[in-house]
C-alpha positions in Angstrom: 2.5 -53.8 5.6 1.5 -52.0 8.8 3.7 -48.9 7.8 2.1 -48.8 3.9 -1.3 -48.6 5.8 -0.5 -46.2 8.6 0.8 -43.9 5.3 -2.0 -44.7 3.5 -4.6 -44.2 6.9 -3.0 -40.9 7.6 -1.5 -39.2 3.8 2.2 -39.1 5.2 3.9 -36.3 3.0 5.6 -37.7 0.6 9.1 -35.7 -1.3 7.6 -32.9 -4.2 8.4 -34.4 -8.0 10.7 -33.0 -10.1 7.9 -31.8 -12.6 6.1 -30.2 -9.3 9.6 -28.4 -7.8 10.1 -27.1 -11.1 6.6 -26.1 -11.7 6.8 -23.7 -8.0 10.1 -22.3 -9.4 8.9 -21.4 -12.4 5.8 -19.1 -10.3 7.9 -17.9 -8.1 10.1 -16.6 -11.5 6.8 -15.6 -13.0 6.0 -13.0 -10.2 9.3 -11.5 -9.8 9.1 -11.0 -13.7 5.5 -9.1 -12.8 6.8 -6.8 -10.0 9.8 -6.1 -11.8 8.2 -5.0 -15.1 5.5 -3.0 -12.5 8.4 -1.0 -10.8 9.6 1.4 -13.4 5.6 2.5 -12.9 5.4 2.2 -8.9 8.3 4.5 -9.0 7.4 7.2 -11.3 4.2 7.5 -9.6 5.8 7.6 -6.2 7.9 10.2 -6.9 5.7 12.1 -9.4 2.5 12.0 -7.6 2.2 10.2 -4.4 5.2 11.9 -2.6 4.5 15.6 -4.6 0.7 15.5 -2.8 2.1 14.5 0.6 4.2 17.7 0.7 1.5 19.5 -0.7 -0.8 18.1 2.1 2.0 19.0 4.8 2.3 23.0 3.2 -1.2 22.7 3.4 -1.5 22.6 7.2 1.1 26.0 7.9 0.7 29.3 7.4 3.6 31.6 6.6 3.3 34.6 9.3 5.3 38.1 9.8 6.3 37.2 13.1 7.7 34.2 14.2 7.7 32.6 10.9 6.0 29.1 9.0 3.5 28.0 12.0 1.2 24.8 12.4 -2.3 26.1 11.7 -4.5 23.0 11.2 -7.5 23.2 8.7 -7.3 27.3 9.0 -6.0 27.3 5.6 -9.1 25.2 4.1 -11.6 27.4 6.2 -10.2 30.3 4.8 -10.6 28.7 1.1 -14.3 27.9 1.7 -15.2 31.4 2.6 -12.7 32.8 -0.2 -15.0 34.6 -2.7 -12.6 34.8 -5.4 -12.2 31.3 -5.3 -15.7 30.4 -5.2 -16.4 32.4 -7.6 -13.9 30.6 -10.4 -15.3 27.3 -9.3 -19.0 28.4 -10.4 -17.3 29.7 -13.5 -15.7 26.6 -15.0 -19.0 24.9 -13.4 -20.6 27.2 -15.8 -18.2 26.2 -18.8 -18.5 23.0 -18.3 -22.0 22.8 -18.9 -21.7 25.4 -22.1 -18.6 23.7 -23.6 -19.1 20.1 -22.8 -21.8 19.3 -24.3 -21.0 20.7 -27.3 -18.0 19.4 -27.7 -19.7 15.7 -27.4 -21.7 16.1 -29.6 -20.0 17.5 -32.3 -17.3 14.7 -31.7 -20.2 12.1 -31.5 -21.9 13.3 -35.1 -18.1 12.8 -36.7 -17.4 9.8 -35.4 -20.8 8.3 -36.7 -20.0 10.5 -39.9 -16.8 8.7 -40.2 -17.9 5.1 -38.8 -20.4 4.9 -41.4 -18.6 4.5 -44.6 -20.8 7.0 -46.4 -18.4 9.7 -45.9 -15.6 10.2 -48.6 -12.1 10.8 -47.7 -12.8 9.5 -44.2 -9.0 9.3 -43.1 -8.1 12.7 -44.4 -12.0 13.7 -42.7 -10.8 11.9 -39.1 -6.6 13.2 -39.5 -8.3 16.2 -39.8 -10.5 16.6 -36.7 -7.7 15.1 -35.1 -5.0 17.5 -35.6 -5.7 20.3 -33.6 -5.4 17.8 -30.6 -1.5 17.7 -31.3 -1.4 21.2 -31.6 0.2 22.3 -28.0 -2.8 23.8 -25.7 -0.6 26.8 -25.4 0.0 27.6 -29.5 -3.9 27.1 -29.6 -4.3 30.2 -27.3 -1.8 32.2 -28.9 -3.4 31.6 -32.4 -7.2 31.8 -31.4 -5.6 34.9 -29.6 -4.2 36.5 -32.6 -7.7 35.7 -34.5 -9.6 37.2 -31.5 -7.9 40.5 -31.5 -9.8 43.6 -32.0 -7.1 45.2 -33.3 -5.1 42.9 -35.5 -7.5 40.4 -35.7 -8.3 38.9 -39.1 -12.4 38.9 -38.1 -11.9 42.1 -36.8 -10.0 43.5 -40.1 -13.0 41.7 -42.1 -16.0 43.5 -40.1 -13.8 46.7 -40.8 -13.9 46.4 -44.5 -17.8 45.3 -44.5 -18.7 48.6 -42.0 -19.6 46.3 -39.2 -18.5 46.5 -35.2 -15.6 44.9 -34.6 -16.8 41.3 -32.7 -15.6 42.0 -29.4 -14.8 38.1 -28.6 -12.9 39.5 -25.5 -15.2 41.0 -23.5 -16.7 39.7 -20.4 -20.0 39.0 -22.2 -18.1 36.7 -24.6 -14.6 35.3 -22.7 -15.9 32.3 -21.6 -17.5 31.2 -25.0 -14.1 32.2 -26.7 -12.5 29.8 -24.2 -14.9 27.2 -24.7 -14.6 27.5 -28.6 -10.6 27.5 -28.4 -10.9 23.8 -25.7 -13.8 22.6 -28.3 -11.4 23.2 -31.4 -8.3 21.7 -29.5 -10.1 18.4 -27.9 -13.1 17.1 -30.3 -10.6 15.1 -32.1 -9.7 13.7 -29.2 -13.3 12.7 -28.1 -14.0 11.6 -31.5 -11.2 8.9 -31.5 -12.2 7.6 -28.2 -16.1 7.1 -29.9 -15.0 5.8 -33.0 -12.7 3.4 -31.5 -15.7 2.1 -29.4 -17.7 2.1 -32.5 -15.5 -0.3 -34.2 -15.9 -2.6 -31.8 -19.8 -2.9 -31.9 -20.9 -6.9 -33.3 -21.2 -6.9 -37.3 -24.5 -8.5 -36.6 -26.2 -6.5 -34.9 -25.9 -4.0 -38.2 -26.8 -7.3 -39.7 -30.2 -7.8 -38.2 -30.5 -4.5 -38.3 -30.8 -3.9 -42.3 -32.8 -7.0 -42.6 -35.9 -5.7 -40.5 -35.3 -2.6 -43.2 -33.4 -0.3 -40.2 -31.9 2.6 -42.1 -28.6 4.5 -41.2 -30.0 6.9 -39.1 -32.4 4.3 -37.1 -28.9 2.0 -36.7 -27.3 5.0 -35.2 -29.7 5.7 -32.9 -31.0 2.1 -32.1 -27.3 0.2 -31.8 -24.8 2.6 -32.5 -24.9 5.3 -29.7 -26.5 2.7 -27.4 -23.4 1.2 -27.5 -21.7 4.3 -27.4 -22.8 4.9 -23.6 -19.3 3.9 -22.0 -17.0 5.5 -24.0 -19.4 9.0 -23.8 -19.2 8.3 -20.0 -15.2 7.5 -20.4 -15.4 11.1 -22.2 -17.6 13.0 -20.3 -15.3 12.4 -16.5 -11.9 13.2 -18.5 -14.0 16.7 -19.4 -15.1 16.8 -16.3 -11.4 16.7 -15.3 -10.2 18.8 -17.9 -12.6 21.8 -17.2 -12.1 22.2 -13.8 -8.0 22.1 -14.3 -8.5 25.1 -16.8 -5.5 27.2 -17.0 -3.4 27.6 -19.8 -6.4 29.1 -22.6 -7.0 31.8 -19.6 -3.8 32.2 -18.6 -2.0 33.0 -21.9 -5.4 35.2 -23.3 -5.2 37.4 -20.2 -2.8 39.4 -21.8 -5.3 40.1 -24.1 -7.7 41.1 -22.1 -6.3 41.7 -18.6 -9.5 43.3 -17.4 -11.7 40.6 -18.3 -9.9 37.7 -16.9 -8.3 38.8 -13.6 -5.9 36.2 -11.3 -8.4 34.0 -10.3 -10.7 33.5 -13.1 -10.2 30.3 -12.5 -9.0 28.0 -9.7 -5.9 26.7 -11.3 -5.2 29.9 -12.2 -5.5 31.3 -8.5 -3.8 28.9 -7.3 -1.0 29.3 -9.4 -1.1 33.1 -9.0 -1.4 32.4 -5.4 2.0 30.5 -5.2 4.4 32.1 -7.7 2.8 35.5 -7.4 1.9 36.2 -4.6 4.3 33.9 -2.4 1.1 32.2 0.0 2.4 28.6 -1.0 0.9 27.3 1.9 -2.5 28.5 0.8 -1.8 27.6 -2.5 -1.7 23.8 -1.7 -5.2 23.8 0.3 -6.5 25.5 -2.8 -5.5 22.9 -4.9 -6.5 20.1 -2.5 -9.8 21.5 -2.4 -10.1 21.8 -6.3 -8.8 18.0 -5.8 -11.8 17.1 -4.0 -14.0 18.8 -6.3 -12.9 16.9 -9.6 -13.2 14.1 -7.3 -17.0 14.9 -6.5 -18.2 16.6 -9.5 -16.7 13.3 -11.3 -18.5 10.8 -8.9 -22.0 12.4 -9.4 -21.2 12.2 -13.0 -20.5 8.3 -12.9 -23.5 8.0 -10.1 -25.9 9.7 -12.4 -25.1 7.8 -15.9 -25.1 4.5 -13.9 -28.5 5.2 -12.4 -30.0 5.9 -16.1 -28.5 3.1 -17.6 -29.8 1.0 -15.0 -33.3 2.6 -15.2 
């Protein structure tokens, strides 16, 4: 009796059931399921991106000199990149495309997406397949076919102004290269965009359209009341991926410079310097504080992006 009420008094530890032992196994079992499905990932992106921008940040920090070969120079290679007009000046560029081509590229994906997402529109899936296509179209065929129809030469708008006695459009020029580009990144990415907003449209509450038609809301007061309301993550899902995608320009330039070589020169934009930097022009070291820095831009340019759409929604 005394021991049964010191165990009670004091809650001596008693042996673990069965049902309980079994029950800790099976957790234990659980987790080491989780990591091990996680480390195909951890690994890839180890040894594709974590370990790939730790070298980069270690080139970053030499400089490759005539005498006395690769030495430790610090942050000279990032002061250097600040002050580099060349590079500045292909950072205000794509700052300048991304507010031309953007936009327009949102919107246009926005419209189709309501098109589609209404029902009103006839042959929707051919209609969506459609603007969806080009996305699967390589970004480097894109450039060699808007290329081809951009030639002033050969070009099939150029032949046509020939035959109606008109200029040839010179799409090519400096006055027009960065509208080309942005019609080639349009063409290629809408779809794209447009998928991301009609997916997000699908999953907007039936009753809402509901309510909607019985206060007598037409389709162009549901869309602008409910629809692109609900819209506002997914345009702020597409607008940082632009973001992203603008400032890591480099194949549509790359591959139409042969086209027009003095129009778009090595550094037209960043990527593009950078990359001309490194395999061209053998200044890896610089190279990689060139990219860090565009890094860092994205970064920031994508922040005050989020920052800014929060503070409206909120407001």
């Amino acid at each position: 009796m005394t021991v049964n009420a010191s165990e009670q008094r004091f809650g001596a530890a008693r042996a673990p059931s069965r049902s309980e032992v079994r029950r800790r196994r099976r957790g234990v079992s659980h987790a080491t399921t989780g990591y091990l499905f996680v480390a195909p990932f951890m690994l890839v992106f180890l040894a594709m991106l974590v370990l790939p921008l730790a070298y980069a940040a270690y080139l970053s920090l030499f400089q490759e000199r005539l005498i006395g070969g690769t030495a430790f120079a610090g942050f000279a290679n990032y002061t250097r990149a600040l002050t580099d007009p060349r590079l500045l000046s292909g950072v205000g560029r794509v700052g300048l495309f991304f507010l031309i081509q953007v936009p327009v590229m949102l919107v246009i994906a926005l419209l189709a997406a309501l098109a589609i997402d209404s029902g009103l529109l006839r042959l929707a899936k051919l209609f969506r397949i459609g603007i969806f296509l080009p996305y699967a179209v390589p970004s480097v065929v894109a450039a060699l076919m808007w290329g081809y129809l951009y030639g002033r030469d050969f070009g099939p708008f150029s032949q046509l102004a020939g035959h109606l006695g008109l200029p040839a459009p010179a799409f090519l020029s400096s006055h027009w290269m960065l509208g080309s580009l942005a019609n080639i990144v349009t063409w290629e990415f809408t779809g794209y965009n447009m998928i991301i907003l009609y997916a997000a449209l699908r999953a907007v509450p039936h009753d809402l359209y509901e309510a909607a038609a019985v206060d007598g809301a037409g389709a162009i007061r549901t869309a602008w009341s409910i629809k692109i309301p609900a819209l506002r993550p997914a345009l702020l899902v597409c607008l940082i991926f632009s973001v992203i995608g603008s400032f890591q320009l480099f194949n549509e330039p790359k591959l139409t410079q042969t086209l027009a070589p003095s129009v778009i020169d090595s550094a037209y934009t960043p990527n593009l310097y950078a990359y001309t930097l490194a395999f061209t022009g053998q200044e890896v070291n610089y190279a990689a504080a060139v990219s860090f820095l565009l890094g860092v831009v994205i970064v920031v340019a994508s922040y005050a992006v989020l920052l800014i759409s929060t503070r409206r929604a909120k407001s």
